[in-house]
N, C-alpha and C positions, 0 to 999 in steps of 0.2 A: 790915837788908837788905830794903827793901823792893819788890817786883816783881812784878807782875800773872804774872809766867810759873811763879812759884816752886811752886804748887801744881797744874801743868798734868802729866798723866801722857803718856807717851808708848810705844805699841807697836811693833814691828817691823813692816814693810811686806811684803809677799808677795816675797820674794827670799830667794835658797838662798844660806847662808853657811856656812861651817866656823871651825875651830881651827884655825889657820895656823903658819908659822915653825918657824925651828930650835929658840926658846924655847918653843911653842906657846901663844903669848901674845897673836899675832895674829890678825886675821880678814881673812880674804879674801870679799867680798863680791859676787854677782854677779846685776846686773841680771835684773828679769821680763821683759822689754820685747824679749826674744832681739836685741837690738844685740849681745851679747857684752862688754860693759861690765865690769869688774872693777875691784872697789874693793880695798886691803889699807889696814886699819886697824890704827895701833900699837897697844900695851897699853892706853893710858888711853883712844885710843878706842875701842876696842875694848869696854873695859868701860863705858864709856858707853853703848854699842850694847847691849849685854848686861841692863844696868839698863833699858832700856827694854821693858820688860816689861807694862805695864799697871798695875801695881801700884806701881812706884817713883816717887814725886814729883819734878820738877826740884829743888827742895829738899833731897830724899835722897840724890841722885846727887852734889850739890855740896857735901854734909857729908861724905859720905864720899872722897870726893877733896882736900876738903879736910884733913882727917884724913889721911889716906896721904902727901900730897905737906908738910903744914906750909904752908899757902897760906893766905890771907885769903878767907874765902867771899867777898866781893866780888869778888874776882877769879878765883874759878874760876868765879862766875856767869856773868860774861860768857864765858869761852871756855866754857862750857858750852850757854850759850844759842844763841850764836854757832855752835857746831859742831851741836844740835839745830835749828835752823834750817836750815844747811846740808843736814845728812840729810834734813831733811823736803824741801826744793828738789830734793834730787834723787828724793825716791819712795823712800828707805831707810828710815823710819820717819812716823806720822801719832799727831798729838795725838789723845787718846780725850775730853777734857773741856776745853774751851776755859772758862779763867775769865775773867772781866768785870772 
């Protein structure tokens, strides 16, 4: 599994989020930007969101998801990537270390 993004850490972005749901499994996310914007993220993304902490590698987050779900890291890479990307596009999380 090789990929320039695998050892890229990721933190939360400055937006006020909670523990959501009747499970309390969800997060509900809401924009800095005062639009009033609201995100609600399921479990898995949710703990993706969670993992992004400063200290967890895209690598960490996609073993342990992989682990949880019985997936092929190849393919949790991509929706993993895929969905960090997305958070970053919209201002919900920013890489701390761009690798080369």
């Amino acid at each position: 599994m090789e990929n320039s993004m695998l050892n890229r850490k990721y933190v939360h972005a400055n937006v006020k989020w909670r523990w959501d749901g009747e499970d309390g499994q969800h997060i509900t996310l809401l924009l800095p930007d005062k639009s009033g914007t609201v995100y609600f993220l399921n479990p898995t993304a949710a703990f993706i969101f969670i993992m992004c902490d400063g200290k967890n590698t895209v690598n960490d987050i996609v073993q342990l998801i992989s682990e949880r779900y019985k997936e092929s890291a190849d393919r949790v890479l991509r929706d993993v990537e895929a969905f960090l990307i997305y958070l970053e596009d919209l201002g919900l999380v920013r890489c701390t270390d761009v690798q080369a």
